[in-house]
Structure formats: C-alpha cells, structure tokens
C-alpha positions, 0 to 999 in steps of 0.5 A: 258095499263091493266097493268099500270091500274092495278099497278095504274101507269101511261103508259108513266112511265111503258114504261120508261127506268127508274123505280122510284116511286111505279116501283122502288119498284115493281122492287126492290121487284119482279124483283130484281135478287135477288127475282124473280131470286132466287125464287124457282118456281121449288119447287112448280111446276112453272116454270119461264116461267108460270111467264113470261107468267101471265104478257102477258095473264093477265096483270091485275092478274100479277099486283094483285099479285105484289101488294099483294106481296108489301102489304104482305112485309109491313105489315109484315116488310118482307125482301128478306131473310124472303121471302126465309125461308117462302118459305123454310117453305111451302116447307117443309109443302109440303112434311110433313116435311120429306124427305127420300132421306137423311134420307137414305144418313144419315144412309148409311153413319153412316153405313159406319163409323160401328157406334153403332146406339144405342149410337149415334156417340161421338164428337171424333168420328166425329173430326177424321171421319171429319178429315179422310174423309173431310180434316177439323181439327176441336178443341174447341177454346175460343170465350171469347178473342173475345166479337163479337164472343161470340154469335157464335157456331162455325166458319168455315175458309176454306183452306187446310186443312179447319178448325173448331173452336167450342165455348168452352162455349158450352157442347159436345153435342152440338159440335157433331151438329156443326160437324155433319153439317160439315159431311152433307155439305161435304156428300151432295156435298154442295159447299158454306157452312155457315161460322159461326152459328147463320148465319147473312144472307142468301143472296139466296134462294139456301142457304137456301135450302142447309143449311136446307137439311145438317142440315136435315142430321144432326138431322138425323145422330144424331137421327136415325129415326127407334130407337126412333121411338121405343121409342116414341112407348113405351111413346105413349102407356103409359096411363099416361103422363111422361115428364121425360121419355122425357129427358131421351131421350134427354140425351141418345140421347146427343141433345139438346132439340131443336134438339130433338123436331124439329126431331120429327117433322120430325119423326112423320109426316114421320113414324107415319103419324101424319102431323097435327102438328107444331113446335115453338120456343119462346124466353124470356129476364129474366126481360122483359115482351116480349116473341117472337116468332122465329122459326116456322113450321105450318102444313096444319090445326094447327089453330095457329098463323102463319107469319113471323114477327107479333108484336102480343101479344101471348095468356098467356095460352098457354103452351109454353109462360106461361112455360117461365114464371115458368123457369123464377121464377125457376132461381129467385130462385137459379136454373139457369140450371133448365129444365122444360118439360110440357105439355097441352091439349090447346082448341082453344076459336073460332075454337074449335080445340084442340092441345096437346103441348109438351114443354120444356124451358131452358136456352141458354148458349151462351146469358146471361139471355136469356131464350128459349122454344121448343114446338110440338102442335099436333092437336087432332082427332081420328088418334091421340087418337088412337096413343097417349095413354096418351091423356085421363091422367086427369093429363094433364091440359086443358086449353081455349086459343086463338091465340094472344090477338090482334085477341082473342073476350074475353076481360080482365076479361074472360082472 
C-alpha cells in the first residue's frame, strides 16, 4: 500500500498482472532489461540486491527514486542510452578521469612493438602490427561513392580475416586513432566491437563501457603519458602564456586537437593531481546562431553548466563559444583550414570561482560547414597558481561570465 501511495497509483493496478498508464512507465524506464539490467551498480559499489532490498524496507523512498528518475528523464529529454554515457560520465569523475590499468597494458604493449615513444607509432606501423597480431586488413577506402557513409571515420566488417576500411577524406593522422582503437578492442579482449564511427547507438551499458576503456587505450597509445608530461612541465613553467607551443605539440604528437585536450584531461588529474577541471566540446553550424554542446566531462567543483541535453543558451563570454564566433569570421574571410588556440581566465558572476580555459576551434572535415571547439577549464586555486606559471601573464584575458543566460541575474545591457 506505501508503495502504490508513493507512485500515486492505485493498489489493485500495482497488483495487476499488466502495467499501463504511469506503471507502463515506470516499467518501460526502471524495469526494463534494458535499464535496470544493464545499469552498473556494481561500478558505485551497489549491488542489484541493495535495489531490490529499498523496494521491500522502504517502499516510500524506492518510489521517490523512481519518480525522480521519470522527472529527470523528461526534463531533460533523456533516453536509455544518454542515461548510460552519464553514468559512464560519473564513473570516470570517480576515479579522476585516469586509470592506471591501461595506461599500463597501453605502454606494455607499444613496448613490445620496440616503438620509439618520442615519435608516436605511424599509420603503416599500426596497419601491419593490426594485420600481424590481429588478423584485420585495414586500407583507406573512398566513402564519397557512398552519400550515407560519408559521415563515417571507419567501418569494421568482421570475417577472416576482418576488415578495416578508413575514410579517405580524413589525414593520416586521424586514421593512426581508428586503427589504434582496433589494437585496443583486440588487446583488451573486448569481443563486441563497434561497427563504425560516430556510432549510432549504444544498446548497453557494457558497450559503453568497453568503447570507452579502448578508446582510453587508444589516446594512450598515441600520447604516452611520461613524455608529455615533460612537456606540459616545460609550458606550465613558462611565465608567459604561449598557444603555439600548444600546436606543436599537437603536430608532434600527429593528433587532432580533440584527442590531444581529452588525454589532458586524463594526464593532468592523474599525473599533476590537478582533478579540479572539465572538458567540453562545443559545435557550431557556419551561419547559424546555435552553438551546442556535445561532449562533456564535469570534475567535482567546476562550477559550470553540466546535463545532458539542456536547450540553454551558453554565456557569449565564455571562451569557447565566443572562439567559434572568430573561426567563423576567420573562414568569411578566405581561411577555411584556420586553427585558432586561445585562452582565458573566466570569473563566475555568482560563484566567484575562476576557471582558466584553454580552447582550440577548427573545422570538421567529414561535416560541411561544421565547425567544432575543444576546451580544458581548470579551476584556479592556490595548487594550480603553483603549477601553472602563466596564470599571472597580464596577456590573458579576464573576462565576468556566468553559466547560460537562462540561469544568468544580469539582464541585457550588463551583458
């Protein structure tokens, strides 16, 4: 009876054999296989049985967390799978982002190849180690024949042997991820693979889980954690701030920026115990007004906005989202392949908290028009002013922001 009160159902339908109305639901959302078979628990130390055991000691609070789970899932237009990349999200805030595990298996197994980790591994390099140890004949294909898989960075077809097929309409560069993925699904024993990337959908937590743990592999194949660490040291104790030694880095490294600022997000929390910090990754159509945000990683304290799908307007001042609006007028202007590196110290109106954001925008190659911006926000208090010599340049420019203007108290004429 507590239970049905609390669901605000009636008895006689919580007995029923059949689940319709606000049950149908609570069953489609919570006791689906789907979602509360593939949930993780065990990731935050909850077993299926602690579940189990809220429903019968306390019906009332099992059915508050239901409710709240429903409330969540409309507001923010949420379906199974955004439900699975934000628990993937606090999984990753657990543990800071960084996992020594495969950055160990990462660089065991580049050890084994006798790679030179100051240059990283070549694209030939990983087609023939791909081909030697894992029986998958990767080859640049042309996509173009193909409008529907035009969008595609590569596409998998398993058999024997297994074949790779990488979009000719990328660099190099970011074939070596594609393949270097490949080696990290094979290495890690992951049987069920993804077929293609931009992935459509994810249809369980598991992969989820095990895409993310060979894409972690990945990044650490390609950037090996000890080297740039060096590196970062060298810029960080520079007094002056210097983006361009930023892209060096990038083309040393032969990543794209992208890949370069999300393995900073783990190398930073994980080697320089700097946790407090985010990373986000906006889009922008050349032409349009809407900027959206697409990738997230919030860590504990980064007071800015985070969520899954809010329709909010983000703050123009913010570095990221005003950086897309100078690459935009960089390409009106005859430079299309422009790639532009800022950075920004940004004080939060209400909080008073400040973040130093690190951004870089350019344009996607595989999306016409489509222009993307990467950026690192590291919260700054004492531990990072130690750290980061540069903080103090007087070139770096400080600027009052706040998280959307939905949520901002200052109207039009103060912004």
């Amino acid at each position: 009876m507590m239970l049905a009160e609390g669901l605000g159902v009636e008895y006689d339908d919580l007995v029923s054999i059949s689940m319709t109305g606000r049950l149908g639901q609570i069953s489609e959302l919570f006791f689906s296989s789907s979602v509360l078979g593939s949930f993780p628990f065990q990731l935050f130390g909850i077993t299926f049985e602690n579940v189990m055991e809220l429903f019968t000691a306390s019906p009332k609070k099992a059915a508050a967390l239901i409710s709240t789970l429903m409330e969540i899932s409309r507001a923010y237009d949420m379906n199974v799978e955004q439900f699975f990349l934000a628990s993937l999200r606090a999984y990753q805030e657990m543990h800071n982002n960084y996992f020594e595990e495969v950055e160990e298996l990462a660089e065991k197994f580049a050890l084994e190849q006798k790679w030179i980790r100051l240059s990283p591994p070549t694209r030939e390099e990983l087609i023939e180690t791909l081909h030697q140890l894992h029986s998958v004949d990767a080859r640049v294909a042309d996509f173009s024949k193909y409008p529907e898989l035009t969008d595609q960075r590569f596409i998998f077809l398993p058999g024997k042997p297994s074949q790779l097929l990488l979009n000719n309409q990328l660099v190099p560069s970011q074939h070596v991820y594609s393949l270097a993925l490949q080696i990290g699904y094979s290495e890690l024993k992951i049987r069920k693979r993804l077929r293609t990337s931009p992935h459509k959908q994810f249809d369980s937590f598991d992969q989820v889980m095990d895409n993310f743990r060979a894409s972690y592999f990945a990044g650490a194949l390609m950037i090996n954690r000890n080297q740039v660490k060096e590196e970062l040291k060298e810029i960080f104790q520079s007094e002056t701030w210097n983006g361009d030694a930023i892209l060096e880095l990038l083309k040393h490294h032969e990543v794209t920026p992208e890949t370069f600022l999300h393995r900073l997000s783990q190398i930073l929390p994980g080697l320089f115990k700097i946790t407090e910090l985010h990373y986000f990754r906006f889009e922008h159509f050349v032409g349009k007004n809407e900027i959206r945000l697409t990738k997230e990683l919030n860590m504990p304290r980064t007071l800015v906005p985070s969520g899954v799908r809010l329709k909010e307007h983000h703050c123009r001042r913010w570095l990221p989202v005003s950086l897309l609006k100078i690459l935009e007028e960089e390409q009106l202007k005859g430079n299309p392949n422009k790639i532009l590196i800022r950075t920004q110290r940004a004080q939060f109106v209400e909080s008073g908290d400040e973040v130093l954001f690190i951004s870089i925008a350019h344009a996607l190659r595989l999306r016409s028009k489509m222009n993307r911006c990467v950026s690192l926000g590291l919260r700054i208090d004492n531990a990072l002013k130690r750290k980061v010599k540069f903080l103090n340049d007087p070139q770096i420019p400080v600027e009052k922001v706040n998280q959307t203007c939905e949520r901002c108290p200052l109207d039009n004429s103060q912004c």
